[in-house]
ZASE-95394 format. One record per residue: residue in one letter; y, z, x of N, C-alpha, C, CB in turn. Coordinates in pm, 1 decimal. Glycine has a CB too. Layout:
BEGIN
  residu   n.north      n.up    n.east  ca.north     ca.up   ca.east   c.north      c.up    c.east  cb.north     cb.up   cb.east
       a         Y         Z         X         Y         Z         X         Y         Z         X         Y         Z         X
...
This chain:
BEGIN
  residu   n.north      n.up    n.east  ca.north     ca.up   ca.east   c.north      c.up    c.east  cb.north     cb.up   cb.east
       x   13322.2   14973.4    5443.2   13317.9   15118.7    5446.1   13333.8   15177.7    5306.5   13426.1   15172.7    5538.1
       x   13396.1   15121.1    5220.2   13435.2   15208.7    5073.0   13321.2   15210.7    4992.0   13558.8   15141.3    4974.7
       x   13251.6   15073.0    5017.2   13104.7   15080.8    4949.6   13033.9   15206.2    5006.2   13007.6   14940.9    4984.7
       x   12973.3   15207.1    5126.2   12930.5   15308.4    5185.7   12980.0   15456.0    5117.5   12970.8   15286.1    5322.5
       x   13100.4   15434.7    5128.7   13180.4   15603.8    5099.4   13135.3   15656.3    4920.5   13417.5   15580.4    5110.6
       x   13202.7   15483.4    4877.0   13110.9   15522.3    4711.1   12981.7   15574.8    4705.5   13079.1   15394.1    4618.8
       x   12916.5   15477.7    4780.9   12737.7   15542.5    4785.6   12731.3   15708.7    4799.7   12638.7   15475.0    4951.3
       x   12783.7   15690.1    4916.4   12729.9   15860.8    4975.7   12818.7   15941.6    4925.7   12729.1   15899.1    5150.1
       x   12950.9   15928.5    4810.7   13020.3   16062.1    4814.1   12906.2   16130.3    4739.2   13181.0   16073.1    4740.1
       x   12876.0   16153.2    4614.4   12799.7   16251.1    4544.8   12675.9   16325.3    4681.3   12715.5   16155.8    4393.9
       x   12597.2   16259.9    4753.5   12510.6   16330.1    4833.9   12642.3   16405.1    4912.2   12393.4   16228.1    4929.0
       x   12750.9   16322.4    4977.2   12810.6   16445.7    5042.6   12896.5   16520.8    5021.8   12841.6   16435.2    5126.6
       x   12920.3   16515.6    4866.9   13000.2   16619.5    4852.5   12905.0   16765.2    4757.1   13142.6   16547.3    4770.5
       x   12765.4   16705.2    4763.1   12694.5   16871.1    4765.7   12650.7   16903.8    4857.9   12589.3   16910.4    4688.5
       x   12636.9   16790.3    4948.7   12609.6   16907.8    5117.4   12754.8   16986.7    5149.0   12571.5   16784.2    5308.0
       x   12848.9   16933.3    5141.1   12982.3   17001.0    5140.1   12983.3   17118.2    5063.0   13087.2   16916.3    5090.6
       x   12985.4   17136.4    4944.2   12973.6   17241.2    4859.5   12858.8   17349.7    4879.2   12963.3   17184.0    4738.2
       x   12705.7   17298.7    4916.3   12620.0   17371.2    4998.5   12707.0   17448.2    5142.4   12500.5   17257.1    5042.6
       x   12746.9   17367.5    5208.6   12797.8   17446.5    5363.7   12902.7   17536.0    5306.1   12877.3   17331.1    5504.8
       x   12978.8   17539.5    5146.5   13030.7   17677.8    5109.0   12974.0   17791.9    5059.2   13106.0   17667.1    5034.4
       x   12856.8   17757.2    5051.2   12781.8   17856.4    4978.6   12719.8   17927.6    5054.8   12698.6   17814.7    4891.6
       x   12672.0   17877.2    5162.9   12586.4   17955.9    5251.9   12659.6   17990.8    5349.9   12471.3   17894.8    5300.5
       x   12593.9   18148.2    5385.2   12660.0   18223.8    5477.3   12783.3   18331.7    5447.7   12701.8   18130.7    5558.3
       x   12848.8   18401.2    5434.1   12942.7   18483.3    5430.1   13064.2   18351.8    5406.8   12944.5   18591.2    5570.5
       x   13173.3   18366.6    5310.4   13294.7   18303.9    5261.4   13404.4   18276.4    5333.6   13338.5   18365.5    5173.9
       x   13435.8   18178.9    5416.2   13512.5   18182.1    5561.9   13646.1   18273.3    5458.1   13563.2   17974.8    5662.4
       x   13704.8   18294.5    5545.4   13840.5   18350.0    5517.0   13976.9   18312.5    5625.1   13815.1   18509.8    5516.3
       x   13915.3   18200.5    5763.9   14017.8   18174.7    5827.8   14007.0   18028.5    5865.1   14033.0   18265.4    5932.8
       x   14080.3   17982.5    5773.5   14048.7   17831.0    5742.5   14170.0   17769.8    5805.6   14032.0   17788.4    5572.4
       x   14154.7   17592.9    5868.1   14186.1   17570.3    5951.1   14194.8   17411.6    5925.2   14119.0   17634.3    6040.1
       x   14384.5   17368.0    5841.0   14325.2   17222.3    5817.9   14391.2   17128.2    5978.5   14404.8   17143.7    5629.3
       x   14328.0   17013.2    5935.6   14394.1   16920.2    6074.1   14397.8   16758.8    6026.8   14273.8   16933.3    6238.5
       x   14506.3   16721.2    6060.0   14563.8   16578.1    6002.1   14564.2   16538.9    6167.4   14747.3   16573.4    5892.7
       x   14615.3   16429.7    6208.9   14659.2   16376.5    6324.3   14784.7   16399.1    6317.1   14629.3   16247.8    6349.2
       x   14924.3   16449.7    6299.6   15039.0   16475.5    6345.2   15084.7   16600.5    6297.2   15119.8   16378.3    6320.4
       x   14997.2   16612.0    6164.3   15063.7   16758.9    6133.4   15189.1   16766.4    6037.8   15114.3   16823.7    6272.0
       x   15206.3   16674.0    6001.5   15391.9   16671.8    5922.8   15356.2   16613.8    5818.7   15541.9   16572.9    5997.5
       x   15230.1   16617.6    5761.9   15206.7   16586.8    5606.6   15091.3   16647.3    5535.2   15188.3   16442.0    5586.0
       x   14989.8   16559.3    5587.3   14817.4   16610.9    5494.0   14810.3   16719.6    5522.8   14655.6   16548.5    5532.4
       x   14759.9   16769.8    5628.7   14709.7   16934.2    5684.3   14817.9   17036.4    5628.3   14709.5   16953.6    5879.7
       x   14963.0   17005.5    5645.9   15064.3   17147.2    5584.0   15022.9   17171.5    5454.5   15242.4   17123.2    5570.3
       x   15034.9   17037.0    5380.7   15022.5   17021.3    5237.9   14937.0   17086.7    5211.7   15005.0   16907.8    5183.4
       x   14792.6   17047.7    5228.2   14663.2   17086.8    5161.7   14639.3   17266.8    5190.4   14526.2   16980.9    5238.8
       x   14710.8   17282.4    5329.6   14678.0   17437.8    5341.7   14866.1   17502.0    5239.8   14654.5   17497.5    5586.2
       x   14919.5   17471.3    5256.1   15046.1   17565.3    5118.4   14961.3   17530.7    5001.1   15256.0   17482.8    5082.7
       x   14923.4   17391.5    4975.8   14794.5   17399.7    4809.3   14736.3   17504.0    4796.7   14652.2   17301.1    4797.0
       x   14634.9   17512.2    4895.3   14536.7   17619.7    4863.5   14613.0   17746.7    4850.7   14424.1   17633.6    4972.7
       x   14707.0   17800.2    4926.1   14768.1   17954.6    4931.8   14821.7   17922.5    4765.3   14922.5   17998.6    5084.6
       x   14881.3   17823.0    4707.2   14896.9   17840.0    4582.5   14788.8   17831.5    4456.6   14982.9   17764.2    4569.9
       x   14721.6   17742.7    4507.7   14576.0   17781.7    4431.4   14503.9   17925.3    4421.9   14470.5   17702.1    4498.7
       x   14544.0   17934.6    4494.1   14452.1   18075.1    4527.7   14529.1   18239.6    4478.0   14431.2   18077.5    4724.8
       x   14473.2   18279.9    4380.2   14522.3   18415.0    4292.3   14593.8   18469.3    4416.5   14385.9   18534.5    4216.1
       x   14736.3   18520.7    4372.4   14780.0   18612.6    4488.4   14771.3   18745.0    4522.0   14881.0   18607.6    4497.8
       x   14666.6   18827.9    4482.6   14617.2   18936.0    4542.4   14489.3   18884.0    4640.6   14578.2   19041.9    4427.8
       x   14464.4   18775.1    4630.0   14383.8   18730.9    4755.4   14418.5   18636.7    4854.6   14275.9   18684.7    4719.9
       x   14545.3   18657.2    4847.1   14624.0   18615.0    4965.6   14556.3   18699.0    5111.4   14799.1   18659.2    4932.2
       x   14590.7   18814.2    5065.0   14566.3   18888.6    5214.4   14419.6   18927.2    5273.3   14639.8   19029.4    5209.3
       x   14379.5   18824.4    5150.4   14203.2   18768.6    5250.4   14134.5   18683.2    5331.5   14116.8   18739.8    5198.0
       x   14255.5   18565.0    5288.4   14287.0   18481.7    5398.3   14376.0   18387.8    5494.1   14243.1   18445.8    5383.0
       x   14354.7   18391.9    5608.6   14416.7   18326.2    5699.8   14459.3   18136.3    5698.6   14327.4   18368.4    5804.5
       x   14498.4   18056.6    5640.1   14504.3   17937.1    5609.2   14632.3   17861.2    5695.6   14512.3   17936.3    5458.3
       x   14588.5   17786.3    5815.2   14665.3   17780.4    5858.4   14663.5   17579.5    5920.9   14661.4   17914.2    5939.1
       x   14758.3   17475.5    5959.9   14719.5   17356.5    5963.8   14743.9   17339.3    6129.4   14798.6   17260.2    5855.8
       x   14684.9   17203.1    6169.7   14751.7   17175.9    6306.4   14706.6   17023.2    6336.4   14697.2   17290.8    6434.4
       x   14748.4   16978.3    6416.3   14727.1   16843.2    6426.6   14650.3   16786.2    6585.9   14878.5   16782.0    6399.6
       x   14682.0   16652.7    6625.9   14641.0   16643.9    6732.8   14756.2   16592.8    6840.2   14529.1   16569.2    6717.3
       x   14901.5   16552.2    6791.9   14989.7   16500.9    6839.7   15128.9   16512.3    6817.6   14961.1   16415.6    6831.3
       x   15218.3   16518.0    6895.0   15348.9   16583.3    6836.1   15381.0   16719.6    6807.9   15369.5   16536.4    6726.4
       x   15387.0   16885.6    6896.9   15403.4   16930.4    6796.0   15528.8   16944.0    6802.7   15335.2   17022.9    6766.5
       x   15571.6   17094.5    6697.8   15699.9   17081.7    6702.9   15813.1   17041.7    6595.3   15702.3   17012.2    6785.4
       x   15786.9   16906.1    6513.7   15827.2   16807.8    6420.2   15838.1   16901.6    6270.5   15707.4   16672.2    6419.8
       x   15897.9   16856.1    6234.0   15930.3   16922.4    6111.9   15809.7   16796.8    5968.4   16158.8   16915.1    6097.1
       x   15844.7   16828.4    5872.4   15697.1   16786.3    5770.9   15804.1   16691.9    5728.2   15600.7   16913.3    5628.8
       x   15759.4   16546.8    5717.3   15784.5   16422.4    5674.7   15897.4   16511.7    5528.7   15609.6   16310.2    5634.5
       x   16010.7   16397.6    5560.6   16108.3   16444.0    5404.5   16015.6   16411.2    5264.2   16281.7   16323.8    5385.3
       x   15973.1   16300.7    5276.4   15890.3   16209.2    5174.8   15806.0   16357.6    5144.9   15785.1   16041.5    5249.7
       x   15716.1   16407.9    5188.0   15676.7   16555.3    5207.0   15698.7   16608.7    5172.3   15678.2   16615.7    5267.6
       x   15813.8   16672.6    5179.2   15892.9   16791.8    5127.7   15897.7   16765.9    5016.5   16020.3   16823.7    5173.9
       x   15929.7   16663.0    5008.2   16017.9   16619.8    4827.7   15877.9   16650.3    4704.9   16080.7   16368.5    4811.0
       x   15763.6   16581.2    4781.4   15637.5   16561.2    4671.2   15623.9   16683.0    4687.0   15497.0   16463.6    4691.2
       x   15576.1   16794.9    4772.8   15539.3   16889.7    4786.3   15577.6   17003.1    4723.1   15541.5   16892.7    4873.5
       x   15734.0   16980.0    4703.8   15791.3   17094.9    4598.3   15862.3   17019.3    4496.6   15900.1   17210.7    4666.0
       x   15841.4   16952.9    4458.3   15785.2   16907.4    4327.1   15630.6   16931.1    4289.5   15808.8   16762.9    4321.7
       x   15552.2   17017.8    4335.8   15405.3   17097.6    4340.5   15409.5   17206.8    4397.3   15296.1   17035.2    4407.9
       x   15529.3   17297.4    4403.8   15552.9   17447.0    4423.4   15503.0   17454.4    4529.2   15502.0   17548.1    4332.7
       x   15497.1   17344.5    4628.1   15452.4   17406.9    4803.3   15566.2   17372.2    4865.6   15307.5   17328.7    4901.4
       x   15591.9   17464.4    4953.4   15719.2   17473.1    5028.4   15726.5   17395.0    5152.7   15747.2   17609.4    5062.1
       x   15697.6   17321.8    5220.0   15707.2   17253.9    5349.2   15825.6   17299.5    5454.9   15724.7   17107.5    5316.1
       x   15903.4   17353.4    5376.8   16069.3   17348.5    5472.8   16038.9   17440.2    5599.5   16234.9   17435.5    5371.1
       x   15975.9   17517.1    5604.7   15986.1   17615.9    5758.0   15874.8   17531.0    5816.3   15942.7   17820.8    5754.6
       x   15819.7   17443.9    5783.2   15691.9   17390.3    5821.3   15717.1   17293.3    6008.9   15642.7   17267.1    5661.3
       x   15668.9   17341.3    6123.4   15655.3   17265.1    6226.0   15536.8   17250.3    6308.8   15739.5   17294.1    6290.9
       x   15502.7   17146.0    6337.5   15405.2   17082.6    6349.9   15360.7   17157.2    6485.1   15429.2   16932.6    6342.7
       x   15178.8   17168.3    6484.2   15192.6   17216.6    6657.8   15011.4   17153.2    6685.9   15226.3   17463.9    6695.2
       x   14997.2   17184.5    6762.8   14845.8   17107.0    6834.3   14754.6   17208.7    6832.0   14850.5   17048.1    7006.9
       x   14655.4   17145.3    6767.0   14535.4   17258.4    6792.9   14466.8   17249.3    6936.4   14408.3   17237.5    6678.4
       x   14429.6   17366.3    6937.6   14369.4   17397.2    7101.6   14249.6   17490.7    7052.3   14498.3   17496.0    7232.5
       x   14173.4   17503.1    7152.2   14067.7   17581.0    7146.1   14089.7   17702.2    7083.4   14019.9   17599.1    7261.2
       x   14212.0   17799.7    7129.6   14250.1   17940.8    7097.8   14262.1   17909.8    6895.5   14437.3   17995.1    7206.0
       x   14307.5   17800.8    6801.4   14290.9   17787.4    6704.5   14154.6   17762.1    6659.0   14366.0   17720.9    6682.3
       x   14088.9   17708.1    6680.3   13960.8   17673.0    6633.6   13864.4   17762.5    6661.2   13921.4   17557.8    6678.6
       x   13854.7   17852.8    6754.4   13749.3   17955.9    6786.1   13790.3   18057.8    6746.8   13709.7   17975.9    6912.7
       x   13976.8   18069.5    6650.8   13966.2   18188.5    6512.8   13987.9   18121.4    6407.8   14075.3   18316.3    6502.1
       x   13879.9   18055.2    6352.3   13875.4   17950.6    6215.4   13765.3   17986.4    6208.5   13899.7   17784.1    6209.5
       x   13725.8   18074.4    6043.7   13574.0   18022.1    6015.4   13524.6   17887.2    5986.9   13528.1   18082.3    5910.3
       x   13618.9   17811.4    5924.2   13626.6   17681.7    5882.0   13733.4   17567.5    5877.9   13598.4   17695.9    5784.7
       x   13684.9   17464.0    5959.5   13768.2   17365.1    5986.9   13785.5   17288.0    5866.7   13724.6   17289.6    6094.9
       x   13876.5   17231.6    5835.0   13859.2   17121.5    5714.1   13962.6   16991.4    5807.1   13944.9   17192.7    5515.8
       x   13893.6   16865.5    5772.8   13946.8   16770.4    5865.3   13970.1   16633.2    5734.0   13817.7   16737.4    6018.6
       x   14059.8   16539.4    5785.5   14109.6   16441.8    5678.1   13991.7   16335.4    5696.9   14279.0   16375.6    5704.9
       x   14005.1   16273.5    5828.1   13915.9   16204.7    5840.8   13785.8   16234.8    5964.8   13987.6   16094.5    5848.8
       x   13748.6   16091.8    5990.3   13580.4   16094.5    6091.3   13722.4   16113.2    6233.1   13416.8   15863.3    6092.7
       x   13808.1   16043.0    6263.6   13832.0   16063.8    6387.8   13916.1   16211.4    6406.5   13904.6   15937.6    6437.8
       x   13947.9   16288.6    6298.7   13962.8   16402.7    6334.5   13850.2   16492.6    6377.2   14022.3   16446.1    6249.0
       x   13741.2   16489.0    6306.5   13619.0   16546.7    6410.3   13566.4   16504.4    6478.5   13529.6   16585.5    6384.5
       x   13593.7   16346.7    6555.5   13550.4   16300.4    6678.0   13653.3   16405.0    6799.1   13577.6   16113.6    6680.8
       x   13754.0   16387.6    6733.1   13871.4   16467.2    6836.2   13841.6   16584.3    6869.2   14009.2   16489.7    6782.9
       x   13809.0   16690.0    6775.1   13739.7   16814.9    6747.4   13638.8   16849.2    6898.8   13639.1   16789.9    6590.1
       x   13574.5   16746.1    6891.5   13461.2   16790.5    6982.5   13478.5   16740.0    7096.6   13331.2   16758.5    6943.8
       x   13615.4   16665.2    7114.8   13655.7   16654.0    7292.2   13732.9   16785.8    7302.1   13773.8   16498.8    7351.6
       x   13771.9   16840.9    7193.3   13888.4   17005.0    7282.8   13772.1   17055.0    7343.9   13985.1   17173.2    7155.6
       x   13658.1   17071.8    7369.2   13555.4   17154.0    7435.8   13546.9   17328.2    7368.1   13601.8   17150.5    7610.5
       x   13593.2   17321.8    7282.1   13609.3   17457.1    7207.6   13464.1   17451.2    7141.9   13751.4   17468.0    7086.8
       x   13415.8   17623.6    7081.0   13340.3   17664.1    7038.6   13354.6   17615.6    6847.1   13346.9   17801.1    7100.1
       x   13299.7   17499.4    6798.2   13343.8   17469.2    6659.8   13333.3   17542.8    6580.5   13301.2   17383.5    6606.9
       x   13414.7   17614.3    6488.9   13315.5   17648.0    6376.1   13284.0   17533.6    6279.7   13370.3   17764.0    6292.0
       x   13212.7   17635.0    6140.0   13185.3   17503.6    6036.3   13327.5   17394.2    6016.8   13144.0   17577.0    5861.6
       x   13275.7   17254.1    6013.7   13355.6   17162.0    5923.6   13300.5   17118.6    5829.6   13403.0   17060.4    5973.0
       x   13417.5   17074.7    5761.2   13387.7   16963.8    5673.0   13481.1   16901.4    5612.1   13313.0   16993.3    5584.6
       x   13472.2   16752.3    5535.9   13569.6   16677.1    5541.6   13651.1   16692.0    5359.7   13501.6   16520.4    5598.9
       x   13780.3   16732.5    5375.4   13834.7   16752.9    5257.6   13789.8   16645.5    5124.8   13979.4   16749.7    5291.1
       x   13740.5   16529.2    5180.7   13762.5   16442.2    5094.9   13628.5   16432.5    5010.0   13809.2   16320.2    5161.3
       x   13491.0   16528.8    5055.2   13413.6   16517.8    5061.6   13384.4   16626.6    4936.3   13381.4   16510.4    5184.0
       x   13527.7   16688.0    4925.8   13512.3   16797.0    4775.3   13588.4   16691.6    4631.8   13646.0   16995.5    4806.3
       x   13624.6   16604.9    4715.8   13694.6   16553.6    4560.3   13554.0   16534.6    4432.8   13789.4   16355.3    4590.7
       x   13612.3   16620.5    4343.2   13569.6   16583.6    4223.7   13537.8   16446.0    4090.6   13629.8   16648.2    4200.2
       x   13600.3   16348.1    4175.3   13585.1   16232.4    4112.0   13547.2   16132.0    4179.7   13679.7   16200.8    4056.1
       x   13509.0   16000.8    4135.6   13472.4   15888.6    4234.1   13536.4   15836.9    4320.3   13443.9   15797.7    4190.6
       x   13479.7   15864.3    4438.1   13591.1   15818.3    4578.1   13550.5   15641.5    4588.7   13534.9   15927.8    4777.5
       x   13697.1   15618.6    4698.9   13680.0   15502.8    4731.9   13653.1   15490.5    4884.5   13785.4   15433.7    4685.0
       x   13728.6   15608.2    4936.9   13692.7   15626.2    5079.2   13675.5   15807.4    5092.5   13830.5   15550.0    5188.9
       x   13614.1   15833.1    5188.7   13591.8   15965.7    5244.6   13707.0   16044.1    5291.3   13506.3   15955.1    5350.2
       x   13773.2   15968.6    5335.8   13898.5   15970.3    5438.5   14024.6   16024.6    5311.8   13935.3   15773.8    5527.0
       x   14082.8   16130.5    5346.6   14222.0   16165.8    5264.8   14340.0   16060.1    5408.9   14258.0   16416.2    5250.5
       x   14371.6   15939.6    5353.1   14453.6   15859.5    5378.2   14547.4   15887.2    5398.9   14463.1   15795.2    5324.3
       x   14613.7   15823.8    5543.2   14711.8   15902.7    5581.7   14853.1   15840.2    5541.9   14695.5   15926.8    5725.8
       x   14955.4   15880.0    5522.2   15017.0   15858.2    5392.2   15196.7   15761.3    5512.8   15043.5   16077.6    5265.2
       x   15146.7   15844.8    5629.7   15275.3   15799.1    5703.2   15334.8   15691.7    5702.3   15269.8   15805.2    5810.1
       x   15428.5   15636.1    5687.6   15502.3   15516.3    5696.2   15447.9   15426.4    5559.4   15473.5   15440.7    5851.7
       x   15377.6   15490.4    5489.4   15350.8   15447.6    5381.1   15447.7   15428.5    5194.9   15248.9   15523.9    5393.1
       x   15443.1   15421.8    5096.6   15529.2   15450.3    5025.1   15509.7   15563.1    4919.2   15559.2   15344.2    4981.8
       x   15643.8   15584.1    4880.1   15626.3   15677.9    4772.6   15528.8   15729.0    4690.7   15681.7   15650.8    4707.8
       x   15510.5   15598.9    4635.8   15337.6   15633.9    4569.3   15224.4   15654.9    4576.2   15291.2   15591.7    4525.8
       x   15214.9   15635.2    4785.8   15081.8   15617.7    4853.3   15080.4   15731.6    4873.8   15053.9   15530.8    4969.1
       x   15164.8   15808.7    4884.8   15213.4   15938.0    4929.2   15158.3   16039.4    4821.8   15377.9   15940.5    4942.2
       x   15188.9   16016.7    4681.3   15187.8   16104.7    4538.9   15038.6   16081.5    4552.3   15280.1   16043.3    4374.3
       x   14977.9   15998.4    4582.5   14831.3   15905.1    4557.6   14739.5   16059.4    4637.2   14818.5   15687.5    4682.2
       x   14795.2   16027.3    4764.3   14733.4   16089.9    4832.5   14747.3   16257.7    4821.2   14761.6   16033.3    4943.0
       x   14892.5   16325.1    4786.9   14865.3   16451.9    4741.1   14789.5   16458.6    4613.4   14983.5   16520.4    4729.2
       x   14803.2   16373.0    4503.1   14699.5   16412.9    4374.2   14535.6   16436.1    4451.0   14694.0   16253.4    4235.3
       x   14500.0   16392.7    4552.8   14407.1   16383.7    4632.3   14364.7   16483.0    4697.3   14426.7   16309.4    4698.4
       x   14455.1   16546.5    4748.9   14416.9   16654.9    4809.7   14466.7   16787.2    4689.5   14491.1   16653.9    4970.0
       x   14490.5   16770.9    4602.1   14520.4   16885.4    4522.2   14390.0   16900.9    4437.6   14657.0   16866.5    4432.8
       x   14286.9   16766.9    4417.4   14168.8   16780.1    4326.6   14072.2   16831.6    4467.4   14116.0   16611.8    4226.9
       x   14098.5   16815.6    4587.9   13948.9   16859.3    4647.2   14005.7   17016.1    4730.5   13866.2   16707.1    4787.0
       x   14160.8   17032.9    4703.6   14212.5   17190.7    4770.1   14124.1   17275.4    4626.0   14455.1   17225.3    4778.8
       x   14214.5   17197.6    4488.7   14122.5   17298.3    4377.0   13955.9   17347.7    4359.8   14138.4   17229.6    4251.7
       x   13883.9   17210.8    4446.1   13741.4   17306.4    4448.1   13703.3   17380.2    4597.4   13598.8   17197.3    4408.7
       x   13812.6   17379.2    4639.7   13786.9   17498.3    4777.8   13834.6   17618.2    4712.5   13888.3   17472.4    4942.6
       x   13959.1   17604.0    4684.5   14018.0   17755.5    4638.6   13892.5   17777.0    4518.8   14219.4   17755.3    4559.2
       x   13882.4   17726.1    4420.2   13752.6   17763.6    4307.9   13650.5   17817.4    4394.7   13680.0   17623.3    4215.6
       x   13598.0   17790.0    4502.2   13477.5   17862.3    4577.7   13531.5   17975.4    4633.9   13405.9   17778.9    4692.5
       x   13645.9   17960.4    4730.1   13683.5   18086.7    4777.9   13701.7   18177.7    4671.5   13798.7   18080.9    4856.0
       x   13786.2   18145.9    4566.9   13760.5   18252.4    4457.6   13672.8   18312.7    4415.0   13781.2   18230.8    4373.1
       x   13531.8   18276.0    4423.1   13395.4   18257.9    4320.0   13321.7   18426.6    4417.9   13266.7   18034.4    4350.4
């Protein structure tokens, strides 16, 4: 698969960057990890800090998962996270359902089995696309790796990760 992912990131990360360009600029964006207590909080407090704060109140940025809710955001989490001025601490985990996704202009998902999941809620989708698919540098996989039970560094690995492909979302939403 990483060969594959090497091959195709550059083709898909300008169809990615194309599906931002066209059409009106979502403004109610919508990330999703599988539990919710790490990737998805993270990457959506990134972007609200990426993003100039008089255009805060343009958009809606909000995360959810597929399991557990409820849970508070991994400590390991917290710690990397504000050590990167994102706050995790009020952060609890909850399940997306149809009523979330049909007020999202745009889904952003970690991996392929988060949008396999996507399309069993029977909800009306809006656009997706896969975070990993904006990183700016040479990938090894598509997939923003899920960091759980993993270590310290897999962890830092993976937010430097989502902070290079949150920076070219917020750069578009800005634009």
């Amino acid at each position: 698969m990483g060969l594959l992912d090497r091959a195709l990131h550059p083709w898909r990360r300008k169809r990615a960057l194309q599906a931002l360009h066209s059409g009106e600029t979502p403004s109610r964006l919508l990330f999703l990890c599988y539990g919710n207590i790490c990737r998805s909080p993270y990457a959506a407090g990134r972007l609200l800090v990426a993003l100039e704060p008089d255009l805060h109140d343009r958009f809606t940025v909000q995360s959810a998962g597929f399991f557990g809710p409820d849970r508070p955001a991994l400590p390991e989490a917290l710690r990397q996270a504000a050590s990167r001025d994102v706050d995790l601490s009020a952060h609890l985990s909850r399940l997306v359902d149809p009523s979330l996704l049909e007020g999202a202009d745009l889904v952003v998902v970690m991996e392929r089995s988060h949008a396999v999941g996507l399309r069993r809620t029977g909800a009306k989708l809006p656009d997706t696309i896969y975070l990993g698919d904006l990183d700016p540098t040479p990938v090894r996989a598509r997939a923003i790796a899920d960091p759980y039970g993993r270590s310290e560094e897999f962890l830092k690995a993976t937010f430097d990760r989502i902070d290079r492909c949150v920076q070219t979302l917020a750069s578009h939403l800005m634009s």
